[in-house]
One Martini backbone bead per residue (centre of mass of N, CA, C, O) as a GRO file, in nm:
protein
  187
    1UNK     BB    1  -2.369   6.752   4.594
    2UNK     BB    2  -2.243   6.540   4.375
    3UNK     BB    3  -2.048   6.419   4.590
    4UNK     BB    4  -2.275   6.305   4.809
    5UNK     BB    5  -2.403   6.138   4.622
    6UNK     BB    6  -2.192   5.932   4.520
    7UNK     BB    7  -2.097   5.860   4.811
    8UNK     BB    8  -2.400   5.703   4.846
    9UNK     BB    9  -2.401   5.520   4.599
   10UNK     BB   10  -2.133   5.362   4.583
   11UNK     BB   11  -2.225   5.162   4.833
   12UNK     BB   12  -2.471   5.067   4.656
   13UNK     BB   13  -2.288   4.965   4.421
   14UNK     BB   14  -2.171   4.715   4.588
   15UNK     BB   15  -2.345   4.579   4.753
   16UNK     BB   16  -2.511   4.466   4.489
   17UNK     BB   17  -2.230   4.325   4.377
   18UNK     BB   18  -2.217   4.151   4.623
   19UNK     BB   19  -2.457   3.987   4.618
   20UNK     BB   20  -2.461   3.854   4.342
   21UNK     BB   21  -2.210   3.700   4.382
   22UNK     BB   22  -2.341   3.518   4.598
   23UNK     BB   23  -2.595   3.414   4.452
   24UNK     BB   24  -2.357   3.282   4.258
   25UNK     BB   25  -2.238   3.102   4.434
   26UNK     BB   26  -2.515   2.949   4.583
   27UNK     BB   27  -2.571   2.834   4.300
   28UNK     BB   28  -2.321   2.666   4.224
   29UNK     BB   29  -2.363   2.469   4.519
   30UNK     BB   30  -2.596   2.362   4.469
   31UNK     BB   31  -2.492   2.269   4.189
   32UNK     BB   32  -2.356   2.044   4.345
   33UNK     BB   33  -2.489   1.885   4.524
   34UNK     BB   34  -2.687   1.785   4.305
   35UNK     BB   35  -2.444   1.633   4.164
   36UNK     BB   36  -2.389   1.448   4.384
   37UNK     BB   37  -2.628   1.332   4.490
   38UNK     BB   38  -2.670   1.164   4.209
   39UNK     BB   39  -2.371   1.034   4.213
   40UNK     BB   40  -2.438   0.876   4.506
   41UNK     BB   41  -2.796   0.813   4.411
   42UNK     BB   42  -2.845   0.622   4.185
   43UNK     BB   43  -3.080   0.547   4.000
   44UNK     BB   44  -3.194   0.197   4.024
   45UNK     BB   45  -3.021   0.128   4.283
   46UNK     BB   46  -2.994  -0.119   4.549
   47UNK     BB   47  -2.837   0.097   4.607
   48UNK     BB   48  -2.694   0.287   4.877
   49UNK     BB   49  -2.505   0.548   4.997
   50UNK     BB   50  -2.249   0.514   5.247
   51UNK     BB   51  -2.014   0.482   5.495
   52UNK     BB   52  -1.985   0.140   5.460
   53UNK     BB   53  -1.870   0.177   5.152
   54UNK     BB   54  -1.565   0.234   5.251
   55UNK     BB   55  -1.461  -0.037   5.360
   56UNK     BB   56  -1.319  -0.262   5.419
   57UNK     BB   57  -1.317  -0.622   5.258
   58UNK     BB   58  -1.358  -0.933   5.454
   59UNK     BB   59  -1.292  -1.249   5.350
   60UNK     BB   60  -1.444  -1.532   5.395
   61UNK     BB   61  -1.576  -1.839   5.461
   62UNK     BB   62  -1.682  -1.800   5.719
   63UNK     BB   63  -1.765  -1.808   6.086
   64UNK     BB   64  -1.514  -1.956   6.251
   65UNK     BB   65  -1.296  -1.732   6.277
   66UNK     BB   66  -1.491  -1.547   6.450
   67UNK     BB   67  -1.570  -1.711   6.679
   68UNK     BB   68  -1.287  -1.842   6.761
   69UNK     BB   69  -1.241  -1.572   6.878
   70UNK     BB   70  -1.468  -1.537   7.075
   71UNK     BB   71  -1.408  -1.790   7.214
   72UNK     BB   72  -1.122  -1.719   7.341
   73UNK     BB   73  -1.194  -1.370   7.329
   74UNK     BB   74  -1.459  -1.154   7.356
   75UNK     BB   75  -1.336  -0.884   7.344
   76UNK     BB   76  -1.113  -0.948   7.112
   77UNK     BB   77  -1.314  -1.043   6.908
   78UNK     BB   78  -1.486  -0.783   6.883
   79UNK     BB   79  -1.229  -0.570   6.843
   80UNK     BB   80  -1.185  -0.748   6.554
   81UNK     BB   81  -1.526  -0.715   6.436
   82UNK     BB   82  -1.642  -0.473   6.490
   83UNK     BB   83  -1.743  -0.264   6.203
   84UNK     BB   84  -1.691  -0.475   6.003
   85UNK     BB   85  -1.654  -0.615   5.698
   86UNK     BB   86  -1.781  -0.840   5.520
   87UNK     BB   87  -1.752  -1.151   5.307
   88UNK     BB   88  -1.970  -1.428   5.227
   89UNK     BB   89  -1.995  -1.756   5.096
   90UNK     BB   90  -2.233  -2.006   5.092
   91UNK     BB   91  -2.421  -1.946   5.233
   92UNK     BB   92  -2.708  -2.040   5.424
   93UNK     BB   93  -3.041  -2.060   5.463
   94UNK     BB   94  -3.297  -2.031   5.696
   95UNK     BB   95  -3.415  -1.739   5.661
   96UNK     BB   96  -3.667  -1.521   5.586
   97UNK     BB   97  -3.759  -1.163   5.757
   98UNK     BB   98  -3.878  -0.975   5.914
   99UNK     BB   99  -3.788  -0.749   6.164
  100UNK     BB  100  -3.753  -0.627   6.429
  101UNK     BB  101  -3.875  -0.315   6.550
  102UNK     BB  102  -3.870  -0.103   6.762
  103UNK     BB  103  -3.962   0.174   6.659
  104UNK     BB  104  -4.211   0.067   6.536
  105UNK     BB  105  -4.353  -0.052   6.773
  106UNK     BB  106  -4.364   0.227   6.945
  107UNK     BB  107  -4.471   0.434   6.680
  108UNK     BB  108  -4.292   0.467   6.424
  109UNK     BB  109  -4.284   0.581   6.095
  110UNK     BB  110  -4.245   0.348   5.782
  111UNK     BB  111  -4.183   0.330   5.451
  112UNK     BB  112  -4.014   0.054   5.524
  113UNK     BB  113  -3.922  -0.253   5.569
  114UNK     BB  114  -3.718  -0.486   5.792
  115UNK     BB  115  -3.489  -0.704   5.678
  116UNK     BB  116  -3.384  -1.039   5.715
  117UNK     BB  117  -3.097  -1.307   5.731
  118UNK     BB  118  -3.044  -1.604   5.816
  119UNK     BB  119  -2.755  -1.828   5.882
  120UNK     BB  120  -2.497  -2.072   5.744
  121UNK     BB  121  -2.208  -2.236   5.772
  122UNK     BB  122  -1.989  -2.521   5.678
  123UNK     BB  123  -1.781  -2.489   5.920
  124UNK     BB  124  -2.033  -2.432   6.128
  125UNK     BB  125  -2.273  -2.543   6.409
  126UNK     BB  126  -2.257  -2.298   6.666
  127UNK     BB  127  -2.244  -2.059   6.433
  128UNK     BB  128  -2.418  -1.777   6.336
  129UNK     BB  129  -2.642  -1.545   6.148
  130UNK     BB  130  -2.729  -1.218   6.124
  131UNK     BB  131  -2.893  -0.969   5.830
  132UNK     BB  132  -2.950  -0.651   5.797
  133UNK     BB  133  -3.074  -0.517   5.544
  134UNK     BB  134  -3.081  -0.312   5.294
  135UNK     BB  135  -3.262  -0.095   5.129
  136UNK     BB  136  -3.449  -0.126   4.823
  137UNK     BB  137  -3.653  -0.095   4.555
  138UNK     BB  138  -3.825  -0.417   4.569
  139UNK     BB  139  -3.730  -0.603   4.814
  140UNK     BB  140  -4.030  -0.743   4.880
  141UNK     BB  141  -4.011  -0.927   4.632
  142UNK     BB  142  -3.724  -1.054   4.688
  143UNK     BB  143  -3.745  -1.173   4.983
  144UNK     BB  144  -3.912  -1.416   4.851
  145UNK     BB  145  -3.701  -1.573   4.689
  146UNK     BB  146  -3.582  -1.696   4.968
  147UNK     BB  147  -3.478  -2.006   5.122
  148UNK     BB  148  -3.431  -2.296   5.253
  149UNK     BB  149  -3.089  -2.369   5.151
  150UNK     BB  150  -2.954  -2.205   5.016
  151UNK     BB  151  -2.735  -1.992   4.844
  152UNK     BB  152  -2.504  -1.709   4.917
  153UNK     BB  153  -2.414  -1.384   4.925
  154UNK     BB  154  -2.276  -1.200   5.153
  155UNK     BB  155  -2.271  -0.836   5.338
  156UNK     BB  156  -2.155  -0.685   5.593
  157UNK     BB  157  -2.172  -0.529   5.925
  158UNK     BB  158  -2.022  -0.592   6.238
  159UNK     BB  159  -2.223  -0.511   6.556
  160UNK     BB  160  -2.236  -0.788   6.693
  161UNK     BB  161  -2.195  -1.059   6.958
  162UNK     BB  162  -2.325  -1.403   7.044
  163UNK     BB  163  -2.642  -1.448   7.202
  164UNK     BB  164  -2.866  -1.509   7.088
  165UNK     BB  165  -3.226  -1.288   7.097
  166UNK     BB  166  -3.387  -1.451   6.863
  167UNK     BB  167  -3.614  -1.597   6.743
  168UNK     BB  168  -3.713  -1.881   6.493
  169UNK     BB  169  -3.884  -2.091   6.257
  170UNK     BB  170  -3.555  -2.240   6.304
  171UNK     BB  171  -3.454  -2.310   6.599
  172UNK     BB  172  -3.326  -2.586   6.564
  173UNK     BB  173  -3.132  -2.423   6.328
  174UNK     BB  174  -3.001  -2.262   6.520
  175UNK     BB  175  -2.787  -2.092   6.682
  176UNK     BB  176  -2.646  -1.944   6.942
  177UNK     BB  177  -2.431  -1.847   6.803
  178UNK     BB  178  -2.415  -1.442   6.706
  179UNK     BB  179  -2.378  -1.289   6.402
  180UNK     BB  180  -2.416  -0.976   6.357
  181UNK     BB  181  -2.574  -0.769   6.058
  182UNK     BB  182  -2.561  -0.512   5.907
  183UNK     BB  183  -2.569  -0.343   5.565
  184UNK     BB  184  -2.690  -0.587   5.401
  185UNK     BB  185  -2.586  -0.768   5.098
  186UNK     BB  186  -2.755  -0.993   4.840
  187UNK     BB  187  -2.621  -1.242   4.577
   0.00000   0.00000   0.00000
């Protein structure tokens, strides 16, 4: 009889300890995640960590190396910059505006607005820019400091190549080829 109640009980205690194991695994690996997580998005900081933060950053002068590409063969000049990250010195502000934004026409409800800056380099006048800011607490504010005729440092992901598809209440001055860039960061 002591064999037998031994015998059920040994199963009992095996699988307790491994539970427990099991337990001390899951909460160490919570406490790993909750610790890249603050190491990945620390508070404070004007941006958020994403995957086009590890792209390598393609410094130009301007937009017309990119234009020019575009301008020779639509497709390869695409192919050539599409997806890549640039990063653009004294760049001219033409406008700050709120973005456009699709999803939020449909009636999707967004914790906060969609800023862009049109812009426009000194090396081209028939190819301009437009770079859809990340957002970052504070922006709200910030969007207010930029004038026309500014100069920044623009920083962004080229997401398409083109003709204009949007108004700007600074249409003359705004060329018609139209670099587009996402994850847009302006020092």
């Amino acid at each position: 009889m002591k064999r037998t109640i031994a015998a059920l009980c040994f199963p009992s205690f095996m699988m307790t300890a491994g539970c427990q194991q099991l337990n001390n695994a899951a909460d160490t690996l919570s406490s790993s995640f909750s610790s890249l997580n603050s190491v990945l998005s620390p508070s404070g900081n004007k941006s958020s960590t994403s995957e086009t933060d590890n792209l390598p950053v393609n410094t130009v002068n301007g937009l017309s190396v990119i234009c020019r590409d575009y301008e020779a063969n639509a497709m390869a000049g695409k192919k050539n910059w599409v997806g890549k990250k640039v990063s653009i010195s004294n760049a001219t502000v033409l406008e700050a505006q709120e973005a456009y934004d699709t999803m939020k026409y449909l009636g999707a409800q967004r914790d906060h607005k969609t800023y862009a800056i049109i812009f426009q380099t000194a090396d081209t006048k028939y190819c301009g820019g437009a770079v859809l800011l990340t957002y970052y607490a504070g922006q709200d504010d910030d969007i207010l400091k930029y004038k026309k005729g500014q100069k920044v440092n623009i920083t962004g992901v080229i997401y398409d190549i083109g003709d204009r598809t949007f108004n700007s209440h600074n249409n003359g001055n705004m060329a018609w080829k139209v670099i587009k860039m996402q994850n847009g960061v302006i020092r």
